[in-house]
C-alpha positions, 0 to 999 in steps of 0.5 A, a space after each residue: 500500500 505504498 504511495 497511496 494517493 489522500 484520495 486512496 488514504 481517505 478511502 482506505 480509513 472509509 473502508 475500515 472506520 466508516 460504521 464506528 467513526 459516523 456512529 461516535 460522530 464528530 464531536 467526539 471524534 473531533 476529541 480523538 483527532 484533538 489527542 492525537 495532535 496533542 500526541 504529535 506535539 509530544 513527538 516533535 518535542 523529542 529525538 524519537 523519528 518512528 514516534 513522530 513517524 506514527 504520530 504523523 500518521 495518526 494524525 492524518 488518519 484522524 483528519 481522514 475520519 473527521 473528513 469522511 463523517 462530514 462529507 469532506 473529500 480532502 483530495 478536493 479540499 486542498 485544490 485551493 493549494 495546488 489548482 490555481 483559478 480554485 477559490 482561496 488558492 494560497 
């Protein structure tokens, strides 16, 4: 599952968490992503690589869940970084 494309990412954590994550809902699931941006910030501060590694990661897979039980597709949601003529492009 390398080189997976946000979209692919995206879909993969569909797949697998749709049913749990709707079910929590975003409030709560919002809470989870929160922990582990707090989790990320602990890594960052330390020398530790596999550990931002997986703080990274979690993080992303926590932004894909939020995304999917919102009805966010993050492949389209970051054209306005990468498309130019896309409303808000940075």
């Amino acid at each position: 599952m390398q080189d997976m494309t946000i979209r692919d990412f995206q879909e993969f954590i569909r797949n697998q968490y749709y049913s749990t994550d709707s079910a929590r809902g975003t409030p709560g699931t919002f809470l989870w992503f929160v922990e582990e941006v707090g989790e990320l910030a602990s890594a960052l501060a330390g020398k530790d690589q596999a550990n931002k590694e997986e703080e990274f990661a979690d993080v992303l897979a926590w932004l894909c869940t939020l995304a999917n039980i919102n009805d966010v597709d993050l492949s389209r949601a970051i054209e306005k970084y990468t498309v130019r003529g896309v409303e808000g492009h940075k």
